[in-house]
N, CA, C and O atoms as a DFTB+ gen file, in Angstrom:
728 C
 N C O
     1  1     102.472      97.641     120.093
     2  2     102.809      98.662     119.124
     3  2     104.278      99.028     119.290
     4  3     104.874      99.274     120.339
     5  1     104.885      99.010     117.653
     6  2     106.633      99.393     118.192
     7  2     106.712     100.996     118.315
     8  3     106.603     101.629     117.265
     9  1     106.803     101.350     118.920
    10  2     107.539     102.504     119.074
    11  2     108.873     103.526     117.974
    12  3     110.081     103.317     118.088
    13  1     108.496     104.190     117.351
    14  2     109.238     104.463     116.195
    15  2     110.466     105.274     116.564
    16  3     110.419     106.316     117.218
    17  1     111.404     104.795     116.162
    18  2     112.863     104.996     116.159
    19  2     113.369     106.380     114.928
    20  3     112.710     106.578     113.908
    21  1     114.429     107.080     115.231
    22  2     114.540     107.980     114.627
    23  2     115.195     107.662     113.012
    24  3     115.451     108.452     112.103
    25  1     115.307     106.497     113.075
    26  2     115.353     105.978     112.051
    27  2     114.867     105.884     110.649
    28  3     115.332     106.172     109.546
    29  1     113.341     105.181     111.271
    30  2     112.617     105.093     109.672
    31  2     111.574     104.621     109.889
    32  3     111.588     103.762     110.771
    33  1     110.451     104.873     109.344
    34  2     109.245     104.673     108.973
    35  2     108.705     104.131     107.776
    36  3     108.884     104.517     106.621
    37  1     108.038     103.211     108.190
    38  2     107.035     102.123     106.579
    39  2     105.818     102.791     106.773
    40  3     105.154     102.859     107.807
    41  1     105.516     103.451     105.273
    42  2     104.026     103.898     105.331
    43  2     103.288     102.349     104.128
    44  3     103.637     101.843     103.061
    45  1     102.617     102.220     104.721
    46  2     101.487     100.730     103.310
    47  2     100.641     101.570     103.045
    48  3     100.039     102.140     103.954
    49  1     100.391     101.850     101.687
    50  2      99.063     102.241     101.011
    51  2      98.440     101.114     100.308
    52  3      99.032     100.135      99.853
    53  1      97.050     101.381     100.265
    54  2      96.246     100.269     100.134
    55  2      95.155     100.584      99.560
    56  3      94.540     101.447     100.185
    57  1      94.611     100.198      98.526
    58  2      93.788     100.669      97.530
    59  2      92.675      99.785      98.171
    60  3      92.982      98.701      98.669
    61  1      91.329     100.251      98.164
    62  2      89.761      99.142      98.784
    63  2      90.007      98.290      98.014
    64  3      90.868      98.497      97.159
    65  1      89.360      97.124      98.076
    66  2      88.776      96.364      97.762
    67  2      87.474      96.301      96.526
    68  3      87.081      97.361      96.039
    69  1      86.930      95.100      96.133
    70  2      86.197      95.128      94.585
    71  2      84.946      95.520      95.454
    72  3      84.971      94.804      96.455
    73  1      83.882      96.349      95.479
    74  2      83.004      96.936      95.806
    75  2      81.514      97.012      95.095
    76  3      81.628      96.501      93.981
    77  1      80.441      97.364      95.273
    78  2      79.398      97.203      94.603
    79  2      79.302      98.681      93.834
    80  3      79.702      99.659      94.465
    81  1      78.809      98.853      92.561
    82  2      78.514     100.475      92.025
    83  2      77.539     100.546      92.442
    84  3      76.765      99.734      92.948
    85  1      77.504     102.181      92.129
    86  2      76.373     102.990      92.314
    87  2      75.036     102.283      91.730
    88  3      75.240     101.812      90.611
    89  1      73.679     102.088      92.229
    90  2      73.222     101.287      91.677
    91  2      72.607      99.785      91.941
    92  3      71.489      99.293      91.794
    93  1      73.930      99.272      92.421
    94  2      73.255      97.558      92.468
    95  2      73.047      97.655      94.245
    96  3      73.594      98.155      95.228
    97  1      71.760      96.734      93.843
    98  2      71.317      96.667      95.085
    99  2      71.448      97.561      96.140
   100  3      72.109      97.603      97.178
   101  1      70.355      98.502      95.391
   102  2      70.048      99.975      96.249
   103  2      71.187     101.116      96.905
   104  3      71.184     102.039      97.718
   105  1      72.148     100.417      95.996
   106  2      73.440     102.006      96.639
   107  2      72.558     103.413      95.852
   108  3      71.892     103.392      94.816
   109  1      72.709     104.013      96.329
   110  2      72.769     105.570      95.684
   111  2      74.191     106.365      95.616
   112  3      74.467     107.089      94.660
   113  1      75.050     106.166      96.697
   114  2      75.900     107.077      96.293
   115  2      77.013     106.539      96.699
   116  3      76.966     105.700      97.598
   117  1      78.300     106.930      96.091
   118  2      79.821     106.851      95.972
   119  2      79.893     106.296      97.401
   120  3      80.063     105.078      97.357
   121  1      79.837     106.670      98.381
   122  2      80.639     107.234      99.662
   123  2      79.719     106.100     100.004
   124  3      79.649     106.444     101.184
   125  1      79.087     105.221      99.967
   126  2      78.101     104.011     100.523
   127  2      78.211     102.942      99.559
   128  3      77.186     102.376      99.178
   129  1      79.278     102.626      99.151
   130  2      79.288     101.628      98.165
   131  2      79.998     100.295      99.372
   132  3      81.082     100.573      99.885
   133  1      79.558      99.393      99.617
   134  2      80.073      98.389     100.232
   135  2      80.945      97.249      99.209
   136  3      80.798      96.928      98.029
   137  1      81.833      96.859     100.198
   138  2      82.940      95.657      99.376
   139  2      81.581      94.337      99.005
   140  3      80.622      94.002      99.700
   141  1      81.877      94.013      98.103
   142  2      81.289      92.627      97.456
   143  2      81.619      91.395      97.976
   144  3      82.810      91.111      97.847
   145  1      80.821      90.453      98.606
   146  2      81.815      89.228      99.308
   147  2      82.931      88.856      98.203
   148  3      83.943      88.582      98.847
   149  1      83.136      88.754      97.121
   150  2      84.210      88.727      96.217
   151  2      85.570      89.643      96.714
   152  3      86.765      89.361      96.807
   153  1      84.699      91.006      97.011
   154  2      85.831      91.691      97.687
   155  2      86.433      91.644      98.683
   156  3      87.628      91.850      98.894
   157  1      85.373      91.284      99.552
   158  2      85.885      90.724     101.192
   159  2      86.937      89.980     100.954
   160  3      88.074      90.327     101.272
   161  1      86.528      88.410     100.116
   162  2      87.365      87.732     100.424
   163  2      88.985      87.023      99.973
   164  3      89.760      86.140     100.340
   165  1      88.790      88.528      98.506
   166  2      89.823      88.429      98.005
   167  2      90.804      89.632      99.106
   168  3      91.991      89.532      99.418
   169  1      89.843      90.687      99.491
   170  2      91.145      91.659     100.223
   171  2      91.471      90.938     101.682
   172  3      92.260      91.558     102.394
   173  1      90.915      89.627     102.224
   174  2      91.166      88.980     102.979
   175  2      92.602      88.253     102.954
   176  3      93.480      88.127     103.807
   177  1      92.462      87.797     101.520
   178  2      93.507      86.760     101.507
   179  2      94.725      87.450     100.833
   180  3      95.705      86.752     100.571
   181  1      94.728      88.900     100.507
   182  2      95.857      89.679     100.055
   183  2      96.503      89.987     101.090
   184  3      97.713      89.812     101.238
   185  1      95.359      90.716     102.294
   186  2      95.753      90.832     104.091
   187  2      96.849      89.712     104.256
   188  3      98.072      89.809     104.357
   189  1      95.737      88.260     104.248
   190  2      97.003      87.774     104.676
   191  2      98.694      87.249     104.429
   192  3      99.585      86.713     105.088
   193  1      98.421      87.921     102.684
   194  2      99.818      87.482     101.820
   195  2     100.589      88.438     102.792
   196  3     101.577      88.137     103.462
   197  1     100.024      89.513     102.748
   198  2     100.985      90.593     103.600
   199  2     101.672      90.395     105.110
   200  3     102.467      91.003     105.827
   201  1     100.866      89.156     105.151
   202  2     101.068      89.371     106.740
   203  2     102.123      88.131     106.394
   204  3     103.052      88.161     107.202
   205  1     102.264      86.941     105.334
   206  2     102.924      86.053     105.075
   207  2     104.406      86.910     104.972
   208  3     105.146      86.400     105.813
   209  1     104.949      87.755     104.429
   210  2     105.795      88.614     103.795
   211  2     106.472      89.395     105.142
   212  3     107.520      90.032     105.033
   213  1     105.695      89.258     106.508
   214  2     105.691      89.903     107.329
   215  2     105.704      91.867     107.599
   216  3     106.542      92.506     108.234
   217  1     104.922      92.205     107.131
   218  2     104.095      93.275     106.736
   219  2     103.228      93.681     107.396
   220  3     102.161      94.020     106.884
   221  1     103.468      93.760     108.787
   222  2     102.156      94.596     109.906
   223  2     102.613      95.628     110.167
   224  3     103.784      95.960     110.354
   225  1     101.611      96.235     110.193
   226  2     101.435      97.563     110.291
   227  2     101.427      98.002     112.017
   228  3     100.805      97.223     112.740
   229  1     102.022      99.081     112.614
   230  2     101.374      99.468     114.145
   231  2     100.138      99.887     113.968
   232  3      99.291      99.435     114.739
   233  1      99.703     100.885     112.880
   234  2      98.334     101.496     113.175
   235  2      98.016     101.425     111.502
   236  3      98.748     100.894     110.667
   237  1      96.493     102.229     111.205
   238  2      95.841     101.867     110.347
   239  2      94.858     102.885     110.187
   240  3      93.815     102.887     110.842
   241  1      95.175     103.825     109.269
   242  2      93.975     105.032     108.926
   243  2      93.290     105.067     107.600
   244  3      94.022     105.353     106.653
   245  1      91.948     104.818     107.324
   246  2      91.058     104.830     106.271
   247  2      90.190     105.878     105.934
   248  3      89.376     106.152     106.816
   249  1      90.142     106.442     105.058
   250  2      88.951     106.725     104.388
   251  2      87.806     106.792     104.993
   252  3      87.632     105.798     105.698
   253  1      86.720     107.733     105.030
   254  2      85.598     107.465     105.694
   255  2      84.692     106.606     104.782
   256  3      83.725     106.065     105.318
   257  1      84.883     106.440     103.584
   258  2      83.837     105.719     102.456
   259  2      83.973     104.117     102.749
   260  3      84.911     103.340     102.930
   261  1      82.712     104.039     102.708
   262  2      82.334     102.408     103.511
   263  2      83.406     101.332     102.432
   264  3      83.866     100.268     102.846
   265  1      83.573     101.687     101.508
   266  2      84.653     100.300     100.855
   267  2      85.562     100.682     101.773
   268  3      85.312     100.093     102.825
   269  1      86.739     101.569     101.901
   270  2      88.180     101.732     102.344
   271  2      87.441     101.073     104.002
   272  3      87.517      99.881     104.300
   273  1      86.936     101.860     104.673
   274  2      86.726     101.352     106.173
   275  2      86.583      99.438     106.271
   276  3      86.926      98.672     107.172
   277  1      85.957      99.181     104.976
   278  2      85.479      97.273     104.903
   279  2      86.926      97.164     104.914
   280  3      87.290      97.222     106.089
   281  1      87.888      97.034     104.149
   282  2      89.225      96.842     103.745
   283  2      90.021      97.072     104.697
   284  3      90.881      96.253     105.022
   285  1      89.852      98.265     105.317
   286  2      90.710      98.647     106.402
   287  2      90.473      97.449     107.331
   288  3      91.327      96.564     107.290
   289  1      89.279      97.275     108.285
   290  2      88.762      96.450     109.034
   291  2      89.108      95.556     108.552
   292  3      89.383      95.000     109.615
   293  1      89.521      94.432     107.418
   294  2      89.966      93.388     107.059
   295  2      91.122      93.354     107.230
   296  3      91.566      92.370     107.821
   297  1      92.024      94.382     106.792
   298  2      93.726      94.168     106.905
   299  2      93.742      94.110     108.664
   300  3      94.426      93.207     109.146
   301  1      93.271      94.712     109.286
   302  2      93.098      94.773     110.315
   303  2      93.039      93.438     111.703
   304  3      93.621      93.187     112.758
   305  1      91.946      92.882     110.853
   306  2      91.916      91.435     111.409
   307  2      92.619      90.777     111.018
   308  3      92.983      89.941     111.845
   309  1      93.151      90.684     109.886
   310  2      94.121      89.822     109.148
   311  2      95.335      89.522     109.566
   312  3      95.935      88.476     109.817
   313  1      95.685      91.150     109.599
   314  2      97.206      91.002     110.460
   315  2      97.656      91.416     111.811
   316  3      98.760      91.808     112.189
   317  1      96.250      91.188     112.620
   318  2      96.230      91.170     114.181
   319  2      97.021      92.658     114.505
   320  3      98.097      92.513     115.085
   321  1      96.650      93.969     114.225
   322  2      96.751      95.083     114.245
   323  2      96.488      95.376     115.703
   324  3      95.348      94.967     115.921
   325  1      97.096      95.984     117.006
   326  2      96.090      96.441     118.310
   327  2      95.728      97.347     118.300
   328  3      94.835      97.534     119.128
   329  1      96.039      98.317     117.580
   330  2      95.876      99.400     118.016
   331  2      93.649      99.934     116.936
   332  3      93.279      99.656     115.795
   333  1      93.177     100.404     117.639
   334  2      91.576     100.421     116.203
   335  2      91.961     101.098     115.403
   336  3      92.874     101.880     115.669
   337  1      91.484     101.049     114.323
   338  2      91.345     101.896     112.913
   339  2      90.847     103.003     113.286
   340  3      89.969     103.013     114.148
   341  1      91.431     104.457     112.560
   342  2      90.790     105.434     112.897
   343  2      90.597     105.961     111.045
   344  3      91.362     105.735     110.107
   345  1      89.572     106.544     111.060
   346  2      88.961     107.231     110.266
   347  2      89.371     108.749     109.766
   348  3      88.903     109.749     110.309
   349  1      90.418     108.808     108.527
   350  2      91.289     109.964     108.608
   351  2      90.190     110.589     107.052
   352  3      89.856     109.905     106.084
   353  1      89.877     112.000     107.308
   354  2      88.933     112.294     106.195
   355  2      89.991     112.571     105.398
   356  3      89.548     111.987     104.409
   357  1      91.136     113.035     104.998
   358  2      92.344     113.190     104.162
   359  2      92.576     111.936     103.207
   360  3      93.320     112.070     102.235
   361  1      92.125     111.058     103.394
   362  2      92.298     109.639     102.671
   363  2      90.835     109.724     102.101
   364  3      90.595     108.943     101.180
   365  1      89.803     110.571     102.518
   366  2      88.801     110.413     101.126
   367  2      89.332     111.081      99.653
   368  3      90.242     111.907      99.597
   369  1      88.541     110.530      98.393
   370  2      88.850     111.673      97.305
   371  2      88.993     112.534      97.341
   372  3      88.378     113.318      98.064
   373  1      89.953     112.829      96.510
   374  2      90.600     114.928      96.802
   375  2      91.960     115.630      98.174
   376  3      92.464     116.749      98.263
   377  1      92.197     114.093      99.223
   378  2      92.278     114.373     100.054
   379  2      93.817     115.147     100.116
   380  3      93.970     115.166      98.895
   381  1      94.869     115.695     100.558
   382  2      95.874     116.410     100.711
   383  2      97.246     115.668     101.193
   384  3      97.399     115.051     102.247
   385  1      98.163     115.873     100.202
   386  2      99.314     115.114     100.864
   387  2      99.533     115.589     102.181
   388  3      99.591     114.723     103.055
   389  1      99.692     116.977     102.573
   390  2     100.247     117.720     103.875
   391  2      99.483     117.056     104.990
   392  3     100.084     116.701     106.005
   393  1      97.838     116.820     104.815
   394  2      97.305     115.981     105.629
   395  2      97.786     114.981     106.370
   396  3      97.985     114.909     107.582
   397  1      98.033     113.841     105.077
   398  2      98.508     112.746     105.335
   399  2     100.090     112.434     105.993
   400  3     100.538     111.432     106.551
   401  1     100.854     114.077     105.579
   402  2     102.220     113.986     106.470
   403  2     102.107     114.398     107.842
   404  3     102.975     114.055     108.645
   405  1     100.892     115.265     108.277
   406  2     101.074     115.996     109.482
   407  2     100.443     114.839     110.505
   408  3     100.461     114.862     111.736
   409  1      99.784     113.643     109.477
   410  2      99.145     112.589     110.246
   411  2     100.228     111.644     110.922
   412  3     100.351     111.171     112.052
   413  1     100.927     111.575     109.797
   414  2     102.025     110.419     109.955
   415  2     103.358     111.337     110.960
   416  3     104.232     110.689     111.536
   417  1     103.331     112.205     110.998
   418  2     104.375     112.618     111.540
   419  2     103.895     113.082     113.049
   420  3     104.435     114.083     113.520
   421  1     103.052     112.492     113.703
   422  2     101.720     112.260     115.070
   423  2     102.390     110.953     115.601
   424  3     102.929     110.772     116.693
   425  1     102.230     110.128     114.608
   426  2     102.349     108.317     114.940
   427  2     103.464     108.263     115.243
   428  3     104.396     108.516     114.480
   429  1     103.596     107.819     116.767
   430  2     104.894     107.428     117.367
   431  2     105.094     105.933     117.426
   432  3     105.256     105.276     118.455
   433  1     105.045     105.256     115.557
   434  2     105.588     104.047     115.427
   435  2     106.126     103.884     114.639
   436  3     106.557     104.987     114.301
   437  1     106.594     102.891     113.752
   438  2     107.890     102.566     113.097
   439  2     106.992     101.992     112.002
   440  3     107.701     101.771     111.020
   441  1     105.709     101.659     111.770
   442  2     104.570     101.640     110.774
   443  2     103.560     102.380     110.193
   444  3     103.338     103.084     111.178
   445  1     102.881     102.721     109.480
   446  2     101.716     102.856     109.807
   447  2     100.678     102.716     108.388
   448  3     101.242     103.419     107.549
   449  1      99.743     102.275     107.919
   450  2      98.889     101.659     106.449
   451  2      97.966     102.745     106.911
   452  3      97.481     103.097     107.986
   453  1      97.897     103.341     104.991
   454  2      96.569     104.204     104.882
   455  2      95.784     103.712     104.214
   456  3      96.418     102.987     103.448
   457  1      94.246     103.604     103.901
   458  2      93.403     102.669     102.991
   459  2      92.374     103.792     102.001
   460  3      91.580     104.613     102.461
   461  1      92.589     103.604     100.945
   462  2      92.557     104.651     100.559
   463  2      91.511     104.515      98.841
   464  3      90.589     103.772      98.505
   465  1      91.993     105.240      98.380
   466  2      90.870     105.587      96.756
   467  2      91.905     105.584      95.100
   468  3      93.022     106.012      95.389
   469  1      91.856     105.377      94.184
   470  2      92.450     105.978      93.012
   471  2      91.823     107.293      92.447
   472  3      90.730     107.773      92.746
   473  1      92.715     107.752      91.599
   474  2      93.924     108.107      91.511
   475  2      94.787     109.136      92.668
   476  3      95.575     110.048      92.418
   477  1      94.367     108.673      93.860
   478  2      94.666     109.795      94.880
   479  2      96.056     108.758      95.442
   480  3      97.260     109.013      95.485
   481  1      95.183     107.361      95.878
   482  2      96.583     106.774      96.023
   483  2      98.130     106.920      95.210
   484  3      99.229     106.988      95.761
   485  1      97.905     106.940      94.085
   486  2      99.032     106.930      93.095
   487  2      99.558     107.961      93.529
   488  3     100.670     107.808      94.036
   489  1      98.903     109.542      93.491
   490  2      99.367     110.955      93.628
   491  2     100.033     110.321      95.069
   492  3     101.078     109.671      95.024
   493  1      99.552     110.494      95.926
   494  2     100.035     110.501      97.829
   495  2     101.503     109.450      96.975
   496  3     102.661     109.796      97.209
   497  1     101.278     108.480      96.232
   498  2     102.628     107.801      96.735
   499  2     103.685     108.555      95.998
   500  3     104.804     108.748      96.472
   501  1     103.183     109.101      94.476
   502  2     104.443     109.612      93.735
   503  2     105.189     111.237      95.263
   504  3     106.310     111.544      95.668
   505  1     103.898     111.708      95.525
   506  2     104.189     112.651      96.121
   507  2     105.091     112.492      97.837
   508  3     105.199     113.333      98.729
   509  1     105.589     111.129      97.764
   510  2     105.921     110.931      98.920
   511  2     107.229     110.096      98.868
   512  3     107.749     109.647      99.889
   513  1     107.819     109.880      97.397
   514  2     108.758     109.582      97.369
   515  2     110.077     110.523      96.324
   516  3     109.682     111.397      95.553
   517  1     111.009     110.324      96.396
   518  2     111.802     110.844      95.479
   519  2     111.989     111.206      94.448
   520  3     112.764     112.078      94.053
   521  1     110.975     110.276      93.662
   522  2     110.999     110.283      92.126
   523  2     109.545     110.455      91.899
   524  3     108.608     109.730      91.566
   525  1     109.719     111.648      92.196
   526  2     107.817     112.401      91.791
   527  2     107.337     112.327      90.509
   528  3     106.147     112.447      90.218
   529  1     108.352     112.105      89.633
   530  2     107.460     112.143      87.890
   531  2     107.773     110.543      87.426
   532  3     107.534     110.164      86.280
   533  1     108.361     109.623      88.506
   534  2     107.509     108.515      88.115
   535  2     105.650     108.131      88.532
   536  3     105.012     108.072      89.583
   537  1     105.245     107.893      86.721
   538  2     103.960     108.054      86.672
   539  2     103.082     106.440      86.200
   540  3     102.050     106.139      85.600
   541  1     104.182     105.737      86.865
   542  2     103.482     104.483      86.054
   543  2     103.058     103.332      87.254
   544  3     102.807     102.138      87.086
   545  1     103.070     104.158      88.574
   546  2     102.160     103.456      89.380
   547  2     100.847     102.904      89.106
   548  3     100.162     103.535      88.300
   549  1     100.331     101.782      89.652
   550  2      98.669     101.132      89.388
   551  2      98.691     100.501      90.393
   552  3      99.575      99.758      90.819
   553  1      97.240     100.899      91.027
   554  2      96.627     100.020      92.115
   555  2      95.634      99.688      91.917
   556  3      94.735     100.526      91.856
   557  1      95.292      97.935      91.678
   558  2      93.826      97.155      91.552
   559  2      94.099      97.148      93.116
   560  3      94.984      97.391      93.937
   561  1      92.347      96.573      92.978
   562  2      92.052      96.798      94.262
   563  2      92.494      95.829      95.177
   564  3      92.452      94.623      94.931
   565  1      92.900      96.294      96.189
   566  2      93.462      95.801      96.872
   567  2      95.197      95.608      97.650
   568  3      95.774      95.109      98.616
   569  1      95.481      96.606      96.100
   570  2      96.714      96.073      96.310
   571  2      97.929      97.265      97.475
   572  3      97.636      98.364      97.945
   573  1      98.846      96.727      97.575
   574  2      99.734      97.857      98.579
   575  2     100.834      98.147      98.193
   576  3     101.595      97.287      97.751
   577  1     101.195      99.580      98.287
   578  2     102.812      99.844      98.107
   579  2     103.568     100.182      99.652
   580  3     102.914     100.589     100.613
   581  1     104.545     100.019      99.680
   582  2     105.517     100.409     100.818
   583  2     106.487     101.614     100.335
   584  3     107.334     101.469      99.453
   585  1     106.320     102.454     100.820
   586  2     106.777     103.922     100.875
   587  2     107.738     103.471     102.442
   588  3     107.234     102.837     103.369
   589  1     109.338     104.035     102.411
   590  2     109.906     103.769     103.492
   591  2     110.436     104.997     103.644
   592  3     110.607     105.514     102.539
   593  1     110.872     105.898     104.813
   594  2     111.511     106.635     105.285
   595  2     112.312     107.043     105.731
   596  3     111.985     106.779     106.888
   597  1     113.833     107.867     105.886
   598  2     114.753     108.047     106.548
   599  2     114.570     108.713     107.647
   600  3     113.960     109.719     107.282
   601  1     114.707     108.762     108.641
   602  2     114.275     109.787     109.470
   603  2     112.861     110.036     109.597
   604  3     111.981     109.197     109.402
   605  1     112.687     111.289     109.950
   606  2     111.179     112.040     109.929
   607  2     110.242     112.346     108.799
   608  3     110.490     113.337     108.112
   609  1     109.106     111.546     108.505
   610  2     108.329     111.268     107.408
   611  2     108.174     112.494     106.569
   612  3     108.288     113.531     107.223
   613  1     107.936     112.657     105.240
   614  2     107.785     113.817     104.773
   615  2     107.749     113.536     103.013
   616  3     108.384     112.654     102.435
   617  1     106.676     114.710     102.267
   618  2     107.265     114.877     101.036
   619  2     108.430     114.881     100.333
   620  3     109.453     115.485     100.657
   621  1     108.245     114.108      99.233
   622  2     109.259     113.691      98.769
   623  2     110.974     113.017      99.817
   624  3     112.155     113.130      99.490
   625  1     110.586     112.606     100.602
   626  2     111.484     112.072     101.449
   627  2     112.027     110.530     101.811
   628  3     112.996     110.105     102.440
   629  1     110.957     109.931     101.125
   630  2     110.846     108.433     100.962
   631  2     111.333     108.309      99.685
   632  3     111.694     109.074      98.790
   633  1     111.189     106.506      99.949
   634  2     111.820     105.782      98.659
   635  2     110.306     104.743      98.510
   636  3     109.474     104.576      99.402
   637  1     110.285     104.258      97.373
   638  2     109.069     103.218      97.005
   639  2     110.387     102.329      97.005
   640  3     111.410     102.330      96.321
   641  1     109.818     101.405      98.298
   642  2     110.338      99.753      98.445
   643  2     109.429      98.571      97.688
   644  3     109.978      97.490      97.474
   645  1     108.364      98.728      97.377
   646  2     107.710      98.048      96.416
   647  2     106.155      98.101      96.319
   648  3     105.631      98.625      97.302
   649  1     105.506      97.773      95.573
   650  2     104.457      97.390      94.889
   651  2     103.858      95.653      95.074
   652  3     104.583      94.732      94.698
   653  1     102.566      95.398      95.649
   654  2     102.467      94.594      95.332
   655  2     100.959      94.138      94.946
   656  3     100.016      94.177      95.735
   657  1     100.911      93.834      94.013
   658  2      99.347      93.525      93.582
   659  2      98.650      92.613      94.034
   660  3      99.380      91.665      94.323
   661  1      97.512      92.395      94.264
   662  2      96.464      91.555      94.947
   663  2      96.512      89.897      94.347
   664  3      96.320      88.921      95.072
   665  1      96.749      89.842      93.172
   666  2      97.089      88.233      92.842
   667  2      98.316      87.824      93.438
   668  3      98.294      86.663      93.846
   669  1      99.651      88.608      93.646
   670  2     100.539      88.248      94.073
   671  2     100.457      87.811      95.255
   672  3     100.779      86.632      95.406
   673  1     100.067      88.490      96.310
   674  2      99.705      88.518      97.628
   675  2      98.838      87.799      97.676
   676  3      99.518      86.773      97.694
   677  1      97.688      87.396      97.722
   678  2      96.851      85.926      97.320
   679  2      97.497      84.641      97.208
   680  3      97.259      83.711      97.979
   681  1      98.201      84.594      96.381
   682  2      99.091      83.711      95.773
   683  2     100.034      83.117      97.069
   684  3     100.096      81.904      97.266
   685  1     100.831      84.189      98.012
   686  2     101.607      83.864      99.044
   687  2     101.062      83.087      99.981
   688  3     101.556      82.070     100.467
   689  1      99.415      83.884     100.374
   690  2      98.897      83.198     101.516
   691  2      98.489      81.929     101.202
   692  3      98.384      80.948     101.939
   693  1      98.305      82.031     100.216
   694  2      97.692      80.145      99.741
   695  2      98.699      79.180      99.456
   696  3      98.533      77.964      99.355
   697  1      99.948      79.937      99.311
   698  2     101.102      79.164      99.491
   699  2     101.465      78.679     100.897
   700  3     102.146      77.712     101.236
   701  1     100.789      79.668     101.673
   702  2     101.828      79.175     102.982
   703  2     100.248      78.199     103.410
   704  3     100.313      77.607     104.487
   705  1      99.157      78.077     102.750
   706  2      97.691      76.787     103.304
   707  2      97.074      77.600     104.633
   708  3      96.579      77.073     105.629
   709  1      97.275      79.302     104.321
   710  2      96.478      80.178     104.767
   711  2      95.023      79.517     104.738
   712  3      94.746      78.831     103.754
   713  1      93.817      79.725     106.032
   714  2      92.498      79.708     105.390
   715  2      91.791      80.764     104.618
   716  3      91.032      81.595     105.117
   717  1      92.157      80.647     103.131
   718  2      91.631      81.571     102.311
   719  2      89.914      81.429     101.769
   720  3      89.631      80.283     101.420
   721  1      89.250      82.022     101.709
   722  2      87.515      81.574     101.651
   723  2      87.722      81.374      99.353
   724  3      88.105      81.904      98.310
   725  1      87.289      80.564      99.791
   726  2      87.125      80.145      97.826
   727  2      86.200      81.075      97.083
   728  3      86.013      80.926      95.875
């Protein structure tokens, strides 16, 4: 784990993965919806575009809802993460930017990926960079933005270094003859 410098901080947000609804095959509710092997193995091979791009994270906080935790646990393995996933309830629906800063501003590393829900992701990122009334963020599933930092993490204090969607990132790892599952 790097050790974070007074420098700057990469936050990755990360939208779950394609998941089962309410419904199929005996879910009842939101918060128990599991990733779809479709989802597995597409947020597998986005993991590893990211990790192609060189994009690891020191640590890794999800959502308690069983999609974000599947996803999390995938980026996880994907991009050989040491440190475990911890389970931040602020990354469920509804959850609080201040949360998510008083979290990040804990982590004594120079990374750190949250795994997370829509439209909450979008809010946390507009709310975490400079240009708060840009409103034309979108996250399919799977996909990640990089929020970067000057200094000490905080509202509105970052810049959005980019966006990248789940075909794109797919696309990399199978470029570089990643083992991606068909």
């Amino acid at each position: 784990m790097k050790r974070r410098s007074a420098e700057e901080m990469k936050l990755y947000l990360v939208r779950h993965g394609i998941a089962l609804n309410v419904g199929e095959q005996g879910v009842r509710r939101d918060a128990d919806r599991p990733l779809t092997e479709e989802g597995r193995e597409k947020t597998r091979a986005a993991a590893l575009g990211l990790k192609v791009l060189g994009h690891v994270p020191d640590v890794i906080g999800t959502s308690p809802l069983v999609r974000a935790e599947q996803t999390a646990h995938i980026f996880h393995e994907a991009l050989g993460v040491s440190e475990a996933v911890e389970v931040v309830d602020f990354m469920a629906p509804g959850g609080a930017i201040a949360d998510l800063m008083t979290w990040l501003k804990k982590q004594p590393v120079e990374s750190a990926m949250v795994v997370g829900h829509m439209p909450d992701l979008a809010w946390f990122t507009h709310s975490c960079i400079q240009e708060p009334d840009r409103h034309d963020l979108h996250f399919k599933k799977a996909a990640v933005a990089c929020v970067a930092f000057d200094g000490r993490p905080g509202a509105g204090r970052g810049r959005l270094e980019w966006v990248h969607q789940p075909r794109y990132l797919r696309q990399l790892a199978e470029g570089e003859g990643l083992d991606i599952p068909s």
